[in-house]
Residue frames as a rotation matrix with the C-alpha (Angstrom) as fourth column:
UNK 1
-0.503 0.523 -0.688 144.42
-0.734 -0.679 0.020 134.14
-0.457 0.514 0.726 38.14
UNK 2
-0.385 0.409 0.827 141.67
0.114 0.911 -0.398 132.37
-0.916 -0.059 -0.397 36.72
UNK 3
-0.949 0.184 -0.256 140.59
-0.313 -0.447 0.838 132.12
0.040 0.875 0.482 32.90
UNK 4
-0.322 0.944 0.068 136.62
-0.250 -0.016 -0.968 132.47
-0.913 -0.329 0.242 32.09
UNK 5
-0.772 0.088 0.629 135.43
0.610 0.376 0.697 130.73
-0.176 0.922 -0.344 29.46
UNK 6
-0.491 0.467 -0.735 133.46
-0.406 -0.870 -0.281 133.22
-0.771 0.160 0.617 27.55
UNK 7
-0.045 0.733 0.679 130.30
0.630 0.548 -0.550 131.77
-0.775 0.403 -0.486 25.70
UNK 8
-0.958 -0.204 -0.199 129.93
-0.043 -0.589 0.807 133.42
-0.282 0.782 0.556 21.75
UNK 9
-0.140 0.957 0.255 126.83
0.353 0.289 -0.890 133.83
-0.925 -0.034 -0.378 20.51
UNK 10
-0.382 -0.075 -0.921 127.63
-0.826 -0.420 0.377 133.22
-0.415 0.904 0.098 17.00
UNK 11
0.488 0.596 -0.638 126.54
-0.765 0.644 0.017 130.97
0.421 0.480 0.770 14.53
UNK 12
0.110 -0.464 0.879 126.51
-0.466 0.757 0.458 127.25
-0.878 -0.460 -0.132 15.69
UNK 13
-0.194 -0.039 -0.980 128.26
-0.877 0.454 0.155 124.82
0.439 0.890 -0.123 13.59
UNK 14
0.371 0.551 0.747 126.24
-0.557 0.776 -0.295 121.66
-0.743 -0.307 0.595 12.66
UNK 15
-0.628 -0.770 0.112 127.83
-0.737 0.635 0.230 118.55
-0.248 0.062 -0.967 12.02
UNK 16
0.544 0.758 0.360 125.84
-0.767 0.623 -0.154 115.62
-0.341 -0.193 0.920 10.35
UNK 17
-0.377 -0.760 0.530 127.26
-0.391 0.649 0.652 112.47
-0.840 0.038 -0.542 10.21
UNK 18
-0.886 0.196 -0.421 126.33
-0.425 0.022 0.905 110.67
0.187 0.980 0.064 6.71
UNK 19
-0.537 0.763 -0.360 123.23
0.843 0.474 -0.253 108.69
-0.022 -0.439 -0.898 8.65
UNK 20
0.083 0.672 -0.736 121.82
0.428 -0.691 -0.582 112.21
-0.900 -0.267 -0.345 9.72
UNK 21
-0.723 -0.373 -0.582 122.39
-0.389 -0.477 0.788 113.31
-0.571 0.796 0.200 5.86
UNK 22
-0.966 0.226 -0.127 120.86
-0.031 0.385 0.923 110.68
0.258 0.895 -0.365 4.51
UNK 23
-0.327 0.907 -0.263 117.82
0.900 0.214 -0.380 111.01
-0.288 -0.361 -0.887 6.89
UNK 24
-0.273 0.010 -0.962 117.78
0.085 -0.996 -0.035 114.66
-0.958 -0.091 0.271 5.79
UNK 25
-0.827 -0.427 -0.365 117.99
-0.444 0.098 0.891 113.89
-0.345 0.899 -0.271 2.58
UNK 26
-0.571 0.732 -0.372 114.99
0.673 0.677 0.299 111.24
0.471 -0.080 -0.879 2.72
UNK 27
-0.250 0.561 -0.789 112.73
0.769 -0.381 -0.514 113.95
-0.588 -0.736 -0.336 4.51
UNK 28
-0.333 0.030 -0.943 113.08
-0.348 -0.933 0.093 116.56
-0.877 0.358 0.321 1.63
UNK 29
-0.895 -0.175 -0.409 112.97
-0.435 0.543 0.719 113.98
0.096 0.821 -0.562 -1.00
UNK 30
-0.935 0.353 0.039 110.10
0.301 0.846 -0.441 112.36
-0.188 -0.400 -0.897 0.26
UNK 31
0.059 0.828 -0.557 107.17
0.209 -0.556 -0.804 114.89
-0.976 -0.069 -0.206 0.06
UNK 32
-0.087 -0.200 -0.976 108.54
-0.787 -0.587 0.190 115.79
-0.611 0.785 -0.106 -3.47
UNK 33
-0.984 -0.055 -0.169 108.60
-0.140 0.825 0.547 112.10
0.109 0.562 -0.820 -4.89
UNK 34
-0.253 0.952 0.171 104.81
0.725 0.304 -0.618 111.36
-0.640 -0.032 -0.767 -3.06
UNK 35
-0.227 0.255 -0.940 104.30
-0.133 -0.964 -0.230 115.10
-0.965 0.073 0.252 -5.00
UNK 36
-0.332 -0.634 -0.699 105.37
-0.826 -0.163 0.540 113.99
-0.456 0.756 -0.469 -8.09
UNK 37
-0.933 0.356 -0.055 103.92
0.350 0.931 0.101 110.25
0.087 0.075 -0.993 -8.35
UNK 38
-0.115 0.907 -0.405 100.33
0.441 -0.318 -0.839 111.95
-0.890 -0.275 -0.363 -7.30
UNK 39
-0.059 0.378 -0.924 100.57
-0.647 -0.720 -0.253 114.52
-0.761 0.582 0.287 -10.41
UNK 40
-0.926 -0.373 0.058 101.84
-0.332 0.879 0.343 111.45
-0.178 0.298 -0.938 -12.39
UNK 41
-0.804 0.595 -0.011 98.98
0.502 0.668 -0.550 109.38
-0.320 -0.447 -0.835 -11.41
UNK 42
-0.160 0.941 -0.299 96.51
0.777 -0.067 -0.626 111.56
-0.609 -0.332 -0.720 -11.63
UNK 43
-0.726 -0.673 -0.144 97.31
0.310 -0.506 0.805 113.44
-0.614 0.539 0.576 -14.76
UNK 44
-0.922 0.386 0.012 94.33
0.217 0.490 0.844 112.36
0.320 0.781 -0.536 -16.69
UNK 45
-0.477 0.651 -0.591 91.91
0.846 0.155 -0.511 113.86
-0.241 -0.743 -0.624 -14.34
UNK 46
-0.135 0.142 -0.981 91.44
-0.142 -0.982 -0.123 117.04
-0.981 0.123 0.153 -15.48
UNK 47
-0.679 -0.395 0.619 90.38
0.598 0.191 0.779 117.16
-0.426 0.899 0.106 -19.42
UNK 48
-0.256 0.570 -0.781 89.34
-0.060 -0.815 -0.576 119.76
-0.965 -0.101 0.242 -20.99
UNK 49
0.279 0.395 0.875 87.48
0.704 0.536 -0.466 120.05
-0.653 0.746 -0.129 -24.30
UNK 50
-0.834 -0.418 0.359 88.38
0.551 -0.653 0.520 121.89
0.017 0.632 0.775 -27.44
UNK 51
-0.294 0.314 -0.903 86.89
0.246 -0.888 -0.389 124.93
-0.924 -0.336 0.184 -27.20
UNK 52
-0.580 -0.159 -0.799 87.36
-0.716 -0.369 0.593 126.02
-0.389 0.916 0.100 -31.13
UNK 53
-0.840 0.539 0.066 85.02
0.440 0.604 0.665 122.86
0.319 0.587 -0.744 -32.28
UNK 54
-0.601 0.781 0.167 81.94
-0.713 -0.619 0.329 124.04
0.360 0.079 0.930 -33.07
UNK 55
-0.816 0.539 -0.206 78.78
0.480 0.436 -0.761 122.66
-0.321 -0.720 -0.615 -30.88
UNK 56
-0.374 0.926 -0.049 74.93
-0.476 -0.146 0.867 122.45
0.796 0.347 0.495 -31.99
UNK 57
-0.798 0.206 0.566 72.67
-0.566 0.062 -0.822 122.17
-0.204 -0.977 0.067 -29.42
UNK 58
-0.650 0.619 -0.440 70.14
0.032 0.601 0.799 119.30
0.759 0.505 -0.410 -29.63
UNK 59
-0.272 0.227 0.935 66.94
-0.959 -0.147 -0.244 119.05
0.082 -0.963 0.258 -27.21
UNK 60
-0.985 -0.153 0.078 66.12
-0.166 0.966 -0.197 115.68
-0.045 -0.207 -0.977 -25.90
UNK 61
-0.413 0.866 -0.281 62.56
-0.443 0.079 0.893 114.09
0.796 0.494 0.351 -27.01
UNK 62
0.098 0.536 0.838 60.07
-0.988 0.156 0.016 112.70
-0.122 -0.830 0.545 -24.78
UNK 63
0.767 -0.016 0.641 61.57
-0.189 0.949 0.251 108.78
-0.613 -0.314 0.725 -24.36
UNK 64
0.817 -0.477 -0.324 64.26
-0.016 0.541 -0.841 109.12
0.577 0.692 0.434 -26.00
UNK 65
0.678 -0.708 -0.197 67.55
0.236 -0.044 0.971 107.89
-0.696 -0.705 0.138 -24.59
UNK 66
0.408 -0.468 -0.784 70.86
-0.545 -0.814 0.202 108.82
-0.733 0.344 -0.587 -25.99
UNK 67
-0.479 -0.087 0.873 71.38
0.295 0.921 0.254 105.34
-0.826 0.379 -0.416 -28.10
UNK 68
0.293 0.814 0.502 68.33
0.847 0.023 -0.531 106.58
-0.443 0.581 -0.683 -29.90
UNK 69
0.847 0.213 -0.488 69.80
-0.014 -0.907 -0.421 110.17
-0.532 0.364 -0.765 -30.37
UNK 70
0.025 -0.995 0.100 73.35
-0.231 0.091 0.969 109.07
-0.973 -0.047 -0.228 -31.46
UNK 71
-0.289 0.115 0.950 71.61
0.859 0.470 0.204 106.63
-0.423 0.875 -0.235 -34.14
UNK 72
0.499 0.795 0.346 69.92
0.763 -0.213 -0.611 109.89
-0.412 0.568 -0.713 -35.35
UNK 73
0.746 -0.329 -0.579 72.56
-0.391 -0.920 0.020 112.54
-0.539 0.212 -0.815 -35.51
UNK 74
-0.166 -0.913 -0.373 75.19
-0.895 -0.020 0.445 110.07
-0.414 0.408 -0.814 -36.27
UNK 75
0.769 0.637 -0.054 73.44
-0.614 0.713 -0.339 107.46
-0.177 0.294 0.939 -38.62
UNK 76
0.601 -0.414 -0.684 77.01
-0.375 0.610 -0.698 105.97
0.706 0.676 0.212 -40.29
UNK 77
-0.280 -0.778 0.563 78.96
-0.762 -0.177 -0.623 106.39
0.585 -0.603 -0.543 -36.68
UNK 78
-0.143 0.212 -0.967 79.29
0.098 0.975 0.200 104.10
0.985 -0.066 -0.160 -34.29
UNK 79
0.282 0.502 0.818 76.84
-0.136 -0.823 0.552 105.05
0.950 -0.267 -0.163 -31.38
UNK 80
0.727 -0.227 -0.648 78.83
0.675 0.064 0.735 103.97
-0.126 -0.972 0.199 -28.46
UNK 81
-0.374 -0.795 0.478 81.57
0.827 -0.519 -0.215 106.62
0.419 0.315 0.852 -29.97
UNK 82
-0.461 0.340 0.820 79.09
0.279 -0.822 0.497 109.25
0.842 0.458 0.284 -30.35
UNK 83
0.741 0.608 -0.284 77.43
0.240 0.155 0.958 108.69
0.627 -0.778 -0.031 -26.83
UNK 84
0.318 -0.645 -0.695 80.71
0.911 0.004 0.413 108.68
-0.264 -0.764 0.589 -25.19
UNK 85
-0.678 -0.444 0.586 81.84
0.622 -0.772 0.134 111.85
0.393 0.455 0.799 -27.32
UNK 86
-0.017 0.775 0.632 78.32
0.142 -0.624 0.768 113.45
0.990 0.103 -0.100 -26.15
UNK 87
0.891 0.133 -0.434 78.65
0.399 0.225 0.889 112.52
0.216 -0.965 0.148 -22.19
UNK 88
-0.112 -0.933 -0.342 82.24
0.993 -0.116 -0.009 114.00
-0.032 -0.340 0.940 -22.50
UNK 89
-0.390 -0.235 0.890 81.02
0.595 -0.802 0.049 117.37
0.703 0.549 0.452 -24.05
UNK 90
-0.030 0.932 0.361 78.02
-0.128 -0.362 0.923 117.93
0.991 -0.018 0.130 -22.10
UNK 91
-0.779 -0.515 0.359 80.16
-0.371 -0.083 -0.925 116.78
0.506 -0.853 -0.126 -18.49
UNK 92
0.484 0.863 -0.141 77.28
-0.648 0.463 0.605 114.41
0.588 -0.202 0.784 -18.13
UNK 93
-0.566 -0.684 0.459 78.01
-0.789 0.611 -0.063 112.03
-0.238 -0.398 -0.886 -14.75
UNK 94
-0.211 0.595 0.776 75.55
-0.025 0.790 -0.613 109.10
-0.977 -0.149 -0.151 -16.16
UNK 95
-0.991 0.122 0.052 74.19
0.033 -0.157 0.987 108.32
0.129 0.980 0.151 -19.58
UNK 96
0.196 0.975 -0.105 70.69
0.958 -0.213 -0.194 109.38
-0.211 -0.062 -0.975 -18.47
UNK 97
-0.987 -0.134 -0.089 69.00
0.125 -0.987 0.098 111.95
-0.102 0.086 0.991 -19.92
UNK 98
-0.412 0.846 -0.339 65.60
0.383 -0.177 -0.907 114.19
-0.827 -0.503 -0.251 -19.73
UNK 99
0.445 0.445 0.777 63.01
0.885 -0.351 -0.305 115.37
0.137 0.824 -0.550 -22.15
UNK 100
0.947 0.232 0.220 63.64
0.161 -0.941 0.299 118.82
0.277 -0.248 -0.929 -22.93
UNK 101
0.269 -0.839 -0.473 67.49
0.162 -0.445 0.881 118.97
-0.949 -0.313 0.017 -21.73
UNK 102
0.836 -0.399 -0.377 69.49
-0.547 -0.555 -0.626 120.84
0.041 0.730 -0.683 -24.05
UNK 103
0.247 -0.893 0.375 72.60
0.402 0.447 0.799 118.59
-0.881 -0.047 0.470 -24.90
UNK 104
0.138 -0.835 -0.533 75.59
-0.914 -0.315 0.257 120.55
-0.383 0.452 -0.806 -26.73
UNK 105
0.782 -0.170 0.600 76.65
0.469 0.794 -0.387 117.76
-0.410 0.584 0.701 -30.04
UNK 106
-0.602 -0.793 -0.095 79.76
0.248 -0.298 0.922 118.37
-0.759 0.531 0.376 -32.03
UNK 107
0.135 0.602 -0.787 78.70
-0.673 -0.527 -0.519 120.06
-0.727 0.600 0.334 -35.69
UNK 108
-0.815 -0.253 -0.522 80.32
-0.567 0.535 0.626 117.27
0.120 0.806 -0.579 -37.63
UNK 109
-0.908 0.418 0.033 77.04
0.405 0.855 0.324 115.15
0.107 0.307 -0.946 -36.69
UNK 110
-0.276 0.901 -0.333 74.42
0.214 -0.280 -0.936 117.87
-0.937 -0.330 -0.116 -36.90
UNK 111
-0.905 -0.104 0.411 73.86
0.396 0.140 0.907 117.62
-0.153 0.985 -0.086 -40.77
């Protein structure tokens, strides 16, 4: 008589040795650290303004640049503040600006 090995088709069982762990280990970990170091990194990208400060709307004269409009709204301030505060509100990519554009100012320098 002859015995038949008889194949199961249950679960296989998987054996990693501590090499194939630690490559496992280094494959899940890996996307999640590069994840994590990106948000890190790149936190500061996104910034949003305060909503709740109030905003007067100024239009821009014919030659004037924004040096000239800073010195006028914000005579005691220092106008590289007030320029950079105005180019943040207004999501300007350049400090150029046109007659005639409407540019959003905080209310503390619209006296």
């Amino acid at each position: 008589m002859t015995t038949a090995h008889v194949a199961y088709a249950g679960t296989p069982h998987l054996r990693l040795t501590q090499r194939g762990r630690r490559v496992l280990t280094a494959l899940i970990a890996g996307p999640l650290v590069v994840i994590a170091l990106a948000a890190a990194l790149n936190g500061g990208a996104a910034t949003a303004t305060d909503s709740s400060a109030p905003l007067q709307y100024v239009s821009v004269g014919d030659g004037e640049s924004l040096w000239q409009l800073a010195s006028s709204i914000a005579p005691g301030a220092d106008p590289r503040d007030v320029i950079d505060e105005i180019v943040s509100i207004n999501q300007l990519d350049s400090a150029q600006i046109f007659p005639g554009q409407q540019l959003a100012i905080p209310a503390q320098y619209a006296d």
